[in-house]
mmCIF file of the N, C-alpha and C atoms, coordinates in Angstrom:
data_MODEL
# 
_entry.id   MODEL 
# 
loop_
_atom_site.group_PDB 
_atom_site.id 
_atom_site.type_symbol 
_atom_site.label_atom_id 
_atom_site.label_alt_id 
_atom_site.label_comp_id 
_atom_site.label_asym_id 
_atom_site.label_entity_id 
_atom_site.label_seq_id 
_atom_site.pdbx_PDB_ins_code 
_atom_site.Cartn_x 
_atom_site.Cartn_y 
_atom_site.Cartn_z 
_atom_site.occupancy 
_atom_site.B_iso_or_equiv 
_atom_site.pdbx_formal_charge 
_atom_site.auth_seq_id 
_atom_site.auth_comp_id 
_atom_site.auth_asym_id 
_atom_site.auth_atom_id 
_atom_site.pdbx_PDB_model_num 
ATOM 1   N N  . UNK A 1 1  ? 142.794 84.698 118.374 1.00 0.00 ? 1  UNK A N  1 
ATOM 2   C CA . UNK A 1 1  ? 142.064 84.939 117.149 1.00 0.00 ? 1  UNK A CA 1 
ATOM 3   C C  . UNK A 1 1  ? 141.073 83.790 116.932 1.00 0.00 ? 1  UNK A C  1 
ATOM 4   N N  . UNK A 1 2  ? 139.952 84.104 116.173 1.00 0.00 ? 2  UNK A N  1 
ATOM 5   C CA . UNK A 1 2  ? 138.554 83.178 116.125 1.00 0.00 ? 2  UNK A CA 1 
ATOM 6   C C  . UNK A 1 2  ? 138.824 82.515 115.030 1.00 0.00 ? 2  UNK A C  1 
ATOM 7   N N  . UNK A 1 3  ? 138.737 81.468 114.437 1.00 0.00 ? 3  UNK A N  1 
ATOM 8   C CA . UNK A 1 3  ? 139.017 80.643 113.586 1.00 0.00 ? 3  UNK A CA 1 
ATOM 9   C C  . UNK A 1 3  ? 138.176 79.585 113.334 1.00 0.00 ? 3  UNK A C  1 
ATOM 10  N N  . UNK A 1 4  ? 138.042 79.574 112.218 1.00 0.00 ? 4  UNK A N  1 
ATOM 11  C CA . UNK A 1 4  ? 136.940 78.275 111.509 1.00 0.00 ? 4  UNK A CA 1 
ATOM 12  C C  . UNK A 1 4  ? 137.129 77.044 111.965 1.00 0.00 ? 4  UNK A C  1 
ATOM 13  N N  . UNK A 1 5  ? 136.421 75.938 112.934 1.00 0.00 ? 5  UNK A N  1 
ATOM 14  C CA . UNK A 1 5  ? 136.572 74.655 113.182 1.00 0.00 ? 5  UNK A CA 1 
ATOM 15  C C  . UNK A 1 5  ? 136.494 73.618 112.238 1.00 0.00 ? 5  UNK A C  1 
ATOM 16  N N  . UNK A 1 6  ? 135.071 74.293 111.735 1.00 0.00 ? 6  UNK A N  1 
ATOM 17  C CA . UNK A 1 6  ? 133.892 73.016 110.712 1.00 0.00 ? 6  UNK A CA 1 
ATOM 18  C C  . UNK A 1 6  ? 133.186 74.087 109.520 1.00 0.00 ? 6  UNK A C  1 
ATOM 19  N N  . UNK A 1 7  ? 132.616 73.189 108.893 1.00 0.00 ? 7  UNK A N  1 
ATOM 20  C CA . UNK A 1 7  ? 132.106 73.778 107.759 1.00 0.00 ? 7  UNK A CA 1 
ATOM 21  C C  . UNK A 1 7  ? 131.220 72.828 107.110 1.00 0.00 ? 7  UNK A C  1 
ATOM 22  N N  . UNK A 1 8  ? 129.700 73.207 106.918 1.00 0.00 ? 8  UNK A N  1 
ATOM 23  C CA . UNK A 1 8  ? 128.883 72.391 106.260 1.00 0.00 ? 8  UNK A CA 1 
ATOM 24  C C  . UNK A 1 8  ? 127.996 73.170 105.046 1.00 0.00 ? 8  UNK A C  1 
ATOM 25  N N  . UNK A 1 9  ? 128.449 73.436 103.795 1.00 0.00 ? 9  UNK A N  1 
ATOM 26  C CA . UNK A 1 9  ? 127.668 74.081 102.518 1.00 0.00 ? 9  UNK A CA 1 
ATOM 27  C C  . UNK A 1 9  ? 126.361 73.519 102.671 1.00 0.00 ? 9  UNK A C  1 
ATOM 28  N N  . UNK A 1 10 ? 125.091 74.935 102.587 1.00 0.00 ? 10 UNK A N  1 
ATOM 29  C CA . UNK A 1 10 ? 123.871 74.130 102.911 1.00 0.00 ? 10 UNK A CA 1 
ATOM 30  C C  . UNK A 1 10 ? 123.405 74.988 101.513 1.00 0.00 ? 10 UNK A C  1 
ATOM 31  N N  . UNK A 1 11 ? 122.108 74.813 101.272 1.00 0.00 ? 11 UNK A N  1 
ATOM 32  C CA . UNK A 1 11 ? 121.305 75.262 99.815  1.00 0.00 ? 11 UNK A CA 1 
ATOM 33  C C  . UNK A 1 11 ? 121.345 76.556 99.407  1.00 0.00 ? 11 UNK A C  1 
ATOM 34  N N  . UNK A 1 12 ? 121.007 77.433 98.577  1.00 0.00 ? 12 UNK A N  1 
ATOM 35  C CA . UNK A 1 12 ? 120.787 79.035 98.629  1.00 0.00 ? 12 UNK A CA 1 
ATOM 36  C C  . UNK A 1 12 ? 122.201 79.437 99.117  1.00 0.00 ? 12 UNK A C  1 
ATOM 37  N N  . UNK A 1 13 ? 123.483 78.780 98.647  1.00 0.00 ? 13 UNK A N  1 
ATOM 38  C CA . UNK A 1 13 ? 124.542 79.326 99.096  1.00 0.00 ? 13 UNK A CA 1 
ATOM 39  C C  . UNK A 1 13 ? 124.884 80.134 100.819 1.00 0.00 ? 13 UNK A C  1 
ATOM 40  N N  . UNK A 1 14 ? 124.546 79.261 101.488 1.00 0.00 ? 14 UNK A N  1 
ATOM 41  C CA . UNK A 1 14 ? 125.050 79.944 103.142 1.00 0.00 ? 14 UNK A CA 1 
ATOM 42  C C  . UNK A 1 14 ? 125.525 78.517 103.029 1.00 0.00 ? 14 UNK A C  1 
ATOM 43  N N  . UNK A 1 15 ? 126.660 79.100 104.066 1.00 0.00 ? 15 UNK A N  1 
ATOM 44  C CA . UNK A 1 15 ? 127.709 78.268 104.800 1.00 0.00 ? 15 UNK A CA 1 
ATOM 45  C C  . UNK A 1 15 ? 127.091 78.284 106.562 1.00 0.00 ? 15 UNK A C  1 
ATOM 46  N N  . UNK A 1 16 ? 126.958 77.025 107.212 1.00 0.00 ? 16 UNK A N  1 
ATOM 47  C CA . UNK A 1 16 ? 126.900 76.997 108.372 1.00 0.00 ? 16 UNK A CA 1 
ATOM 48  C C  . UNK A 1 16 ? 128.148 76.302 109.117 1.00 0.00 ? 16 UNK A C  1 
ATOM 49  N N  . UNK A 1 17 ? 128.817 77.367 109.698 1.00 0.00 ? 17 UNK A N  1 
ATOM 50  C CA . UNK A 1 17 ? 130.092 77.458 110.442 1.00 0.00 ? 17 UNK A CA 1 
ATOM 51  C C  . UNK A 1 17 ? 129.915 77.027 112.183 1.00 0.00 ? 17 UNK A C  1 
ATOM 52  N N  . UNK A 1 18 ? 131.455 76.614 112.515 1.00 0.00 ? 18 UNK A N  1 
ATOM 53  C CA . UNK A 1 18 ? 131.836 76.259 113.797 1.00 0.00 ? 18 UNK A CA 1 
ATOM 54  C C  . UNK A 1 18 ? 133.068 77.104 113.573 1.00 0.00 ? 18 UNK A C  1 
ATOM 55  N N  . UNK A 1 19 ? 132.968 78.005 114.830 1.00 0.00 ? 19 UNK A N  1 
ATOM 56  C CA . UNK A 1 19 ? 133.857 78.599 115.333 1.00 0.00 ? 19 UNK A CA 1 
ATOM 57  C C  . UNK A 1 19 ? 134.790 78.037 116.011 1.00 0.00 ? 19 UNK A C  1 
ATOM 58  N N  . UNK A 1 20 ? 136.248 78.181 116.389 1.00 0.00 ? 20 UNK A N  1 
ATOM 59  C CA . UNK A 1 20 ? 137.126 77.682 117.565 1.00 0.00 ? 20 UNK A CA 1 
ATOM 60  C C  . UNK A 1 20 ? 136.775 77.890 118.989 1.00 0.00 ? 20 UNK A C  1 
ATOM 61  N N  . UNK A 1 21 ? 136.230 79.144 119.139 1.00 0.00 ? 21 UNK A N  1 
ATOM 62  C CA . UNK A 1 21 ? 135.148 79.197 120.534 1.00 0.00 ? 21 UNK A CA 1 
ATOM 63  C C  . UNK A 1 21 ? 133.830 78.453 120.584 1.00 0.00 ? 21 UNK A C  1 
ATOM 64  N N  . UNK A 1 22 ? 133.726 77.656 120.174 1.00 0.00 ? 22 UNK A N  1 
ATOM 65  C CA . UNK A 1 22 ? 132.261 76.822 119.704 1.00 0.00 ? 22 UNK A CA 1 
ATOM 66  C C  . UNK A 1 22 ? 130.616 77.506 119.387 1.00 0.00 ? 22 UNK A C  1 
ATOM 67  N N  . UNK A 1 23 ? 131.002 78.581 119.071 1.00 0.00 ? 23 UNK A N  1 
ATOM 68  C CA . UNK A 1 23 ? 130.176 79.286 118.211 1.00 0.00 ? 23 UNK A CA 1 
ATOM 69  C C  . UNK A 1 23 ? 129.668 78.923 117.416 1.00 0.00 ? 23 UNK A C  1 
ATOM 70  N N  . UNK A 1 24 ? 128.299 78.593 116.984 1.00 0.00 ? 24 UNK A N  1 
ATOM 71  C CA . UNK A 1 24 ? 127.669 78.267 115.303 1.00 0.00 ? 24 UNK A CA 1 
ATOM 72  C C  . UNK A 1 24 ? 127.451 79.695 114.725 1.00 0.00 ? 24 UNK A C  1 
ATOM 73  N N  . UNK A 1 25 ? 127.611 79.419 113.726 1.00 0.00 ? 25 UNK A N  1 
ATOM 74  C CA . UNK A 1 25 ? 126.683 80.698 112.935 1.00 0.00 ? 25 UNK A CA 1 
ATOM 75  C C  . UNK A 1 25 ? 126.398 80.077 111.192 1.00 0.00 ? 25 UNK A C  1 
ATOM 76  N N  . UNK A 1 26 ? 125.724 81.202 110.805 1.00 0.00 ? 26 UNK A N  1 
ATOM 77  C CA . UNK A 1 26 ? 125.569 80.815 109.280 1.00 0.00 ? 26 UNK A CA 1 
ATOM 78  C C  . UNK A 1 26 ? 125.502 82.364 108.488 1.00 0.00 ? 26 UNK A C  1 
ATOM 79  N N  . UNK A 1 27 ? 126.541 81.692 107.905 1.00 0.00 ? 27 UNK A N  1 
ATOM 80  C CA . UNK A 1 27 ? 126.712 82.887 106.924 1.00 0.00 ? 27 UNK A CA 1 
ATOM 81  C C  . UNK A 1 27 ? 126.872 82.846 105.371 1.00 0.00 ? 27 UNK A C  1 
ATOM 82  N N  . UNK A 1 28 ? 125.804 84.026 104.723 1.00 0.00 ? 28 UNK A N  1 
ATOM 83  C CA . UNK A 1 28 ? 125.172 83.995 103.458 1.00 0.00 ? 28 UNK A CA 1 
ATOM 84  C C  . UNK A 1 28 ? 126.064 84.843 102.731 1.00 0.00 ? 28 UNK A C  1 
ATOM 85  N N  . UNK A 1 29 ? 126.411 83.934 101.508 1.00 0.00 ? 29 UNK A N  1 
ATOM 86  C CA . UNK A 1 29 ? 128.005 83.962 100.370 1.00 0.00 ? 29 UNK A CA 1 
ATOM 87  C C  . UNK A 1 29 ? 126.975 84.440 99.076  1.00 0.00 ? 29 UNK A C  1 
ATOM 88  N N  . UNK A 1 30 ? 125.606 84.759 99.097  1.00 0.00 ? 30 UNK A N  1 
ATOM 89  C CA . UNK A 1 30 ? 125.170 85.550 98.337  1.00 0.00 ? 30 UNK A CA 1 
ATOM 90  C C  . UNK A 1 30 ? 125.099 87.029 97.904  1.00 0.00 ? 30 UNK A C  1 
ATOM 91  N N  . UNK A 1 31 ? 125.575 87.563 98.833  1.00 0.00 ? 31 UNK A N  1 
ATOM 92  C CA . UNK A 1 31 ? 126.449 89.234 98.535  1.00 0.00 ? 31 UNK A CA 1 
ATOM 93  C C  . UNK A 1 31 ? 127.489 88.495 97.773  1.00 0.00 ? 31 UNK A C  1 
ATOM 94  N N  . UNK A 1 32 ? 128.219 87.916 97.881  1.00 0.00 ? 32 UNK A N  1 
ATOM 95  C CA . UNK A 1 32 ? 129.524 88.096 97.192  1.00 0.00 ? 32 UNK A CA 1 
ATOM 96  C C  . UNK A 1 32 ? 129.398 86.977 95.934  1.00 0.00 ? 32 UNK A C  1 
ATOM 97  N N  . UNK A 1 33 ? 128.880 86.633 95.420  1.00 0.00 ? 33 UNK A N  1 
ATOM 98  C CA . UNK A 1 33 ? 128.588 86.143 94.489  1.00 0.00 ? 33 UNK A CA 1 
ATOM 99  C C  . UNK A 1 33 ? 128.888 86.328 93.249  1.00 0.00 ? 33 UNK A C  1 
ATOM 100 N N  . UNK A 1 34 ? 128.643 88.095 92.963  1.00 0.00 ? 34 UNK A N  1 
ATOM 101 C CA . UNK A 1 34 ? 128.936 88.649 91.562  1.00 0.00 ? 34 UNK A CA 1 
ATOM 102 C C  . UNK A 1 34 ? 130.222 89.126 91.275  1.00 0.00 ? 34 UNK A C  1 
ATOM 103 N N  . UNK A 1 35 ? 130.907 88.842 92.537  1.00 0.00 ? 35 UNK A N  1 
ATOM 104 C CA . UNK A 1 35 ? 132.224 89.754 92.947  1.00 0.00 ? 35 UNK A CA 1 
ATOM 105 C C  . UNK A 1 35 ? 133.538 88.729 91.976  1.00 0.00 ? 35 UNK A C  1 
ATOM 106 N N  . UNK A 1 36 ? 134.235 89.213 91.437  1.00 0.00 ? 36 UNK A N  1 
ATOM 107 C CA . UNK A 1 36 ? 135.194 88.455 90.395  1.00 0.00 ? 36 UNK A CA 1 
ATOM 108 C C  . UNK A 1 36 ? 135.241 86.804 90.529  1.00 0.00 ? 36 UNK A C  1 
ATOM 109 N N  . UNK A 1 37 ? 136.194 87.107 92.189  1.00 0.00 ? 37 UNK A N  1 
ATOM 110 C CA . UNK A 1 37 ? 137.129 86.324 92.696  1.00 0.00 ? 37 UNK A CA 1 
ATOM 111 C C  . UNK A 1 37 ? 136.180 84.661 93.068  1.00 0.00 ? 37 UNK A C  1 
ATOM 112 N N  . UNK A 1 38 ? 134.695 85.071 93.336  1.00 0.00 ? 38 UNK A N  1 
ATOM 113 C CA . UNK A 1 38 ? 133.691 84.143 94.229  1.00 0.00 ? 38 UNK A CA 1 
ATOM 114 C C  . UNK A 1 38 ? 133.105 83.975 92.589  1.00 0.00 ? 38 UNK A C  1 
ATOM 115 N N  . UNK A 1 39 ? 132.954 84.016 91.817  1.00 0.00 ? 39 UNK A N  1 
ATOM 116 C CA . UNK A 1 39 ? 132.026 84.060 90.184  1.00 0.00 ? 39 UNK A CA 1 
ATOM 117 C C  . UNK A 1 39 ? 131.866 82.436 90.474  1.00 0.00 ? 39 UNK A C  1 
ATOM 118 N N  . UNK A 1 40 ? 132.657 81.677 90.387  1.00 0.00 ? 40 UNK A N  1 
ATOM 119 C CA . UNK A 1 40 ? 132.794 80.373 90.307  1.00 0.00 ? 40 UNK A CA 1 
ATOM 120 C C  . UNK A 1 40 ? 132.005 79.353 91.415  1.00 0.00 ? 40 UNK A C  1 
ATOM 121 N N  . UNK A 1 41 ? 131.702 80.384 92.339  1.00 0.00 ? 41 UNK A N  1 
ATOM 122 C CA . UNK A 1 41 ? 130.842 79.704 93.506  1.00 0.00 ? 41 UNK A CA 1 
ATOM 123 C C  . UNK A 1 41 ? 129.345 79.544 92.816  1.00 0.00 ? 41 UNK A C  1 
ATOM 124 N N  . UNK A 1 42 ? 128.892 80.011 92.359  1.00 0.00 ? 42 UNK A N  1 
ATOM 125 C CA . UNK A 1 42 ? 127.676 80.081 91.852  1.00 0.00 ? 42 UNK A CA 1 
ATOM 126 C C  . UNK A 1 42 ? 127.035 78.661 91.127  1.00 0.00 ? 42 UNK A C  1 
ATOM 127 N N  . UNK A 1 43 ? 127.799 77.717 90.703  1.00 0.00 ? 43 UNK A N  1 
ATOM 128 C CA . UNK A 1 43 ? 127.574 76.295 90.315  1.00 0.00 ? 43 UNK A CA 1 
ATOM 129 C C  . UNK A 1 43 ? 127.486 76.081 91.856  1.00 0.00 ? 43 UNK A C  1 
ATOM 130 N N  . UNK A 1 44 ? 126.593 75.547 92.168  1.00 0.00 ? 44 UNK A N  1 
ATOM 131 C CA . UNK A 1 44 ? 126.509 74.630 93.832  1.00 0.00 ? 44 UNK A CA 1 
ATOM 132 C C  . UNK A 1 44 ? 127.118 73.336 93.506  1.00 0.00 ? 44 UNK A C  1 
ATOM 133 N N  . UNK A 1 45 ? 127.565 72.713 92.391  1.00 0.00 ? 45 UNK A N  1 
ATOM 134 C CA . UNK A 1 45 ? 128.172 71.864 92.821  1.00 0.00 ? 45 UNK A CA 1 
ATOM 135 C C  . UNK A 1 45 ? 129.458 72.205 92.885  1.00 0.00 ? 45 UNK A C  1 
ATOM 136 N N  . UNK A 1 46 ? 130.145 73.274 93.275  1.00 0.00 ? 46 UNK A N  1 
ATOM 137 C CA . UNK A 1 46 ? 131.236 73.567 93.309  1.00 0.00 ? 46 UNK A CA 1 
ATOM 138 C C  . UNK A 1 46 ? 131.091 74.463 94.977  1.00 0.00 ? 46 UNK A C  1 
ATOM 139 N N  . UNK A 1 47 ? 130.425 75.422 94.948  1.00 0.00 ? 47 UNK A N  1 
ATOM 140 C CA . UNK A 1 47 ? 130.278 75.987 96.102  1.00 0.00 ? 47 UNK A CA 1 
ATOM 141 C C  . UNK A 1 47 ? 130.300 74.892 97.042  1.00 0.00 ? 47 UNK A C  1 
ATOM 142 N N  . UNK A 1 48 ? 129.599 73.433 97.051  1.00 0.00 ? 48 UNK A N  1 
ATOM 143 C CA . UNK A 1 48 ? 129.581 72.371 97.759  1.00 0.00 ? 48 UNK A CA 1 
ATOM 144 C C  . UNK A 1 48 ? 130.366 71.531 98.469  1.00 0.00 ? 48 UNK A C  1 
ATOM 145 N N  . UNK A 1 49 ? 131.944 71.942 97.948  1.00 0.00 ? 49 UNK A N  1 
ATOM 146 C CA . UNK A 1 49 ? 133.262 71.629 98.087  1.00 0.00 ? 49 UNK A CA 1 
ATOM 147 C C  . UNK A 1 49 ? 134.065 72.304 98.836  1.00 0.00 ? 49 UNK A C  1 
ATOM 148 N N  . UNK A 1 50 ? 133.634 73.238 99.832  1.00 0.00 ? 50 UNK A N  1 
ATOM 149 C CA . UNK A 1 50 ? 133.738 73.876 100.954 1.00 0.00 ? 50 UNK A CA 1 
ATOM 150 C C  . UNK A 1 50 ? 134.309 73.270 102.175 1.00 0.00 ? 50 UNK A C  1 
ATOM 151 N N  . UNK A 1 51 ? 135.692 73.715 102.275 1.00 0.00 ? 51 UNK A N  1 
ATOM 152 C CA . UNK A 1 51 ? 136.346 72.802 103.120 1.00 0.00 ? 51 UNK A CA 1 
ATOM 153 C C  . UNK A 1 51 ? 137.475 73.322 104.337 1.00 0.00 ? 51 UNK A C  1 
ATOM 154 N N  . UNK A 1 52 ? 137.482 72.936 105.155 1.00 0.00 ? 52 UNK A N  1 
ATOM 155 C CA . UNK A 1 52 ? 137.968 74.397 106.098 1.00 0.00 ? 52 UNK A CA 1 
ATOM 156 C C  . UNK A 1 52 ? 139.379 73.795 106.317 1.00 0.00 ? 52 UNK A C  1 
ATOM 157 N N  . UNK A 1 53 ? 140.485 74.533 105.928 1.00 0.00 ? 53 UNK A N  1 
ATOM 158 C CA . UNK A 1 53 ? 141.957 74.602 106.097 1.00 0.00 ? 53 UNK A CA 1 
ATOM 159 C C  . UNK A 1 53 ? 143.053 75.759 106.752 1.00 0.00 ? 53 UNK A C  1 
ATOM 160 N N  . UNK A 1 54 ? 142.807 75.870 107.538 1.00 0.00 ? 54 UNK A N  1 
ATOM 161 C CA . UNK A 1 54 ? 144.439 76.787 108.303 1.00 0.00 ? 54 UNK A CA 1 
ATOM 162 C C  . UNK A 1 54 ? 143.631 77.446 108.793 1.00 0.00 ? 54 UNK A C  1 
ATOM 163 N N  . UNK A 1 55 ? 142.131 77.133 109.429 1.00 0.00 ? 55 UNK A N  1 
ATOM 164 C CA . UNK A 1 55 ? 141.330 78.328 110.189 1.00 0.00 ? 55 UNK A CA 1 
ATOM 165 C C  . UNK A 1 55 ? 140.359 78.832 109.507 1.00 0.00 ? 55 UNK A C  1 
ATOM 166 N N  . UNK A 1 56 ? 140.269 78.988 108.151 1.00 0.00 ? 56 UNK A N  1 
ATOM 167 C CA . UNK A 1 56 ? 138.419 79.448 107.093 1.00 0.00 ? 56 UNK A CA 1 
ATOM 168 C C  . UNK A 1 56 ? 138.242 78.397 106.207 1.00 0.00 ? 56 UNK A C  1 
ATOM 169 N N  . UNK A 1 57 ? 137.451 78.880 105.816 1.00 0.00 ? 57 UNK A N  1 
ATOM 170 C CA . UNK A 1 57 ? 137.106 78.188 104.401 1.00 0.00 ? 57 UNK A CA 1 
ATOM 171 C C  . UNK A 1 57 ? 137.906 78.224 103.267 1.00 0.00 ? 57 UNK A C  1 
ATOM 172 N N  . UNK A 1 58 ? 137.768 77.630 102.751 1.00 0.00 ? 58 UNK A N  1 
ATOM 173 C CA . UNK A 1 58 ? 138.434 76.837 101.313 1.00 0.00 ? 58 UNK A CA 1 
ATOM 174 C C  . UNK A 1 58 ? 137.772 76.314 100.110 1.00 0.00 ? 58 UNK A C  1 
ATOM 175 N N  . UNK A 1 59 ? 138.286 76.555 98.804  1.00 0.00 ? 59 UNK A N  1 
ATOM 176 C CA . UNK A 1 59 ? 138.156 75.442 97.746  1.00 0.00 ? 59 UNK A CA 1 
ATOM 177 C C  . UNK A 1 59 ? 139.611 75.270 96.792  1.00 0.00 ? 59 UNK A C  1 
ATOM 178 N N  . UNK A 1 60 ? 139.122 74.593 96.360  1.00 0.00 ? 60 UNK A N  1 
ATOM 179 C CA . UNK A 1 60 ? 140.010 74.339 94.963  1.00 0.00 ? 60 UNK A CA 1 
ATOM 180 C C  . UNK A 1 60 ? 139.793 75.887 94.578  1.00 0.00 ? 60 UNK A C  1 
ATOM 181 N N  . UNK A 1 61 ? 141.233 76.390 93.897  1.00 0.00 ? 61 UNK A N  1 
ATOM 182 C CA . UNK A 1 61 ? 141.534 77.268 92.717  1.00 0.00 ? 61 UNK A CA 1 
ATOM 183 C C  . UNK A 1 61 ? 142.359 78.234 93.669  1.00 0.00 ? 61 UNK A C  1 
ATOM 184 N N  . UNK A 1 62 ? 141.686 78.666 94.921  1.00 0.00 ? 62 UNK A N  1 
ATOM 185 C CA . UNK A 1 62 ? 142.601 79.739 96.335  1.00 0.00 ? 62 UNK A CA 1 
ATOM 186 C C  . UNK A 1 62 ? 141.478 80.335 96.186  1.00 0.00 ? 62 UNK A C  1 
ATOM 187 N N  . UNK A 1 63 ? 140.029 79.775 96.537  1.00 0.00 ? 63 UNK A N  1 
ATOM 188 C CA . UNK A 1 63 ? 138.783 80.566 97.107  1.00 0.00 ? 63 UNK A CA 1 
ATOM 189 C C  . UNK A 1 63 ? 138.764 80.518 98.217  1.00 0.00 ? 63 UNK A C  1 
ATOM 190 N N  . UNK A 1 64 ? 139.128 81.195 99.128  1.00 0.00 ? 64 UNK A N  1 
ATOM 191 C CA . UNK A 1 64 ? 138.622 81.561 100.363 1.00 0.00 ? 64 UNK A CA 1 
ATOM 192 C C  . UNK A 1 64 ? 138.219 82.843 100.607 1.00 0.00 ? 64 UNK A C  1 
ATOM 193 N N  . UNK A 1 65 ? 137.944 82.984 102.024 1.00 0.00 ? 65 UNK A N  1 
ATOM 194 C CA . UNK A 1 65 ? 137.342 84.384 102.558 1.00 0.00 ? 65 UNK A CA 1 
ATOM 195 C C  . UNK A 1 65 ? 137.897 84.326 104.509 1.00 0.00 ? 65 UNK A C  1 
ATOM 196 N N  . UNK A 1 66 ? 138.128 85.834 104.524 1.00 0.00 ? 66 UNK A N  1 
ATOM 197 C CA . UNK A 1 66 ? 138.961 85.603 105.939 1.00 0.00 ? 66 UNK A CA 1 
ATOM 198 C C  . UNK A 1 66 ? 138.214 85.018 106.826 1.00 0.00 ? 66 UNK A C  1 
ATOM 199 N N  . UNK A 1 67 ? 138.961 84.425 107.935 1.00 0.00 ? 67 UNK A N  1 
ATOM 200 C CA . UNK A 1 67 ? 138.008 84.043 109.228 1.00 0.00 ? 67 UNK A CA 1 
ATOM 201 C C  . UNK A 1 67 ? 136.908 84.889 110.153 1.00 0.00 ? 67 UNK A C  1 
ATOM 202 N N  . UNK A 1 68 ? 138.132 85.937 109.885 1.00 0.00 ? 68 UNK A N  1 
ATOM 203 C CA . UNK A 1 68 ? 137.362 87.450 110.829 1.00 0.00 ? 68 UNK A CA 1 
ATOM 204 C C  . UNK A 1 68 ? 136.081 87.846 109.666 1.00 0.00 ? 68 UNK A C  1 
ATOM 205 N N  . UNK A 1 69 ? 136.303 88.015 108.620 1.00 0.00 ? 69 UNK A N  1 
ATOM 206 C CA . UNK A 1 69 ? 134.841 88.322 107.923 1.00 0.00 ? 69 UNK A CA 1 
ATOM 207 C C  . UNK A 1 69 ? 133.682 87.326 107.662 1.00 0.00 ? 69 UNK A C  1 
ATOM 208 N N  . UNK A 1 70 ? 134.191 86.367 108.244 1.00 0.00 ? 70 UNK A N  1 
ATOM 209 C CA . UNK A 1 70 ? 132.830 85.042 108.208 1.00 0.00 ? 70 UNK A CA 1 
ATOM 210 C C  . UNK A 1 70 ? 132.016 85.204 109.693 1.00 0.00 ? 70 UNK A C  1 
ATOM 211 N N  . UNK A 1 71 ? 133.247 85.483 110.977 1.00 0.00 ? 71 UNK A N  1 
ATOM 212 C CA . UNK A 1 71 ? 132.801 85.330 112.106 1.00 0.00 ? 71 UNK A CA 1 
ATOM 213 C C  . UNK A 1 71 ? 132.121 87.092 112.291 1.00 0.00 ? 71 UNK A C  1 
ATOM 214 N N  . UNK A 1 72 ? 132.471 88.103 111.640 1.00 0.00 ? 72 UNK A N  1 
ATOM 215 C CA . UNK A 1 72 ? 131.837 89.553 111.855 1.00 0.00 ? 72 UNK A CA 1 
ATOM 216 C C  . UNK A 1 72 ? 130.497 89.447 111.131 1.00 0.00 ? 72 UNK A C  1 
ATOM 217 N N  . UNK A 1 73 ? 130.464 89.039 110.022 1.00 0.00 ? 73 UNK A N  1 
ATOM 218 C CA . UNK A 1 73 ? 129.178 89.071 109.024 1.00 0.00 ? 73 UNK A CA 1 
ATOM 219 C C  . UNK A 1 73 ? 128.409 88.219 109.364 1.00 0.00 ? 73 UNK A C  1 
ATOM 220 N N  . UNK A 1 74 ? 128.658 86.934 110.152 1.00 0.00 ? 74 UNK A N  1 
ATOM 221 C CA . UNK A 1 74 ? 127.544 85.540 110.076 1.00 0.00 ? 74 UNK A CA 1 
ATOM 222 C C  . UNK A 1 74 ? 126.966 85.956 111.182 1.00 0.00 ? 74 UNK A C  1 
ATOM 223 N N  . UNK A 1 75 ? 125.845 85.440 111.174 1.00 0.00 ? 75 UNK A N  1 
ATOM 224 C CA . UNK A 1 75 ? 124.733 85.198 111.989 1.00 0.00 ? 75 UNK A CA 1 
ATOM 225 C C  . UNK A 1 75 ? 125.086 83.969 113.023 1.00 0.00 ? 75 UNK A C  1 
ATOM 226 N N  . UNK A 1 76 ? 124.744 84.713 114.482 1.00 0.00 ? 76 UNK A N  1 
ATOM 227 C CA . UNK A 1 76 ? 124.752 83.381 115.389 1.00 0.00 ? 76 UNK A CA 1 
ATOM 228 C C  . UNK A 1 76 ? 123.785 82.242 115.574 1.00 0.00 ? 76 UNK A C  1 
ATOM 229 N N  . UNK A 1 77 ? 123.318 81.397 115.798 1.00 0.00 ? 77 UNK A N  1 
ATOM 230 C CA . UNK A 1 77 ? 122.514 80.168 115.624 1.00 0.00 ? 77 UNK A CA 1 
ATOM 231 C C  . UNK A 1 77 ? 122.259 78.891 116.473 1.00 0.00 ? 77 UNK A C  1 
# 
């Protein structure tokens, strides 16, 4: 299974990711934005706090999003 290495929050809300296969990609957290659970991402200084634990992304509160839907949806790079 493909799993999040690294993680660097860049401007306009995209995340630019490292895969466990050393894959880059970047993938845009602006679809999901309005969606309940992500509401809170929308302060960038919070979206900014993006931190990769047990394989995806992370924040404070239990924001994440699966590995498999970062690595299906993101863009390679």
């Amino acid at each position: 299974m493909i799993r999040v290495a690294g993680v660097v929050p860049e401007s306009n809300f995209h995340l630019s990711l490292i895969f466990t296969n050393h894959e880059k990609h970047r993938f845009d957290m602006r679809l999901y934005l309005d969606l309940p659970v992500f509401q809170p991402l929308k302060n960038p200084s919070f979206f900014a706090l993006a931190s990769v634990s047990y394989g995806t992304v992370v924040r404070s509160g239990g924001i994440d999003i699966a590995p498999e839907t970062l690595y299906n949806l993101s863009r390679g790079g």
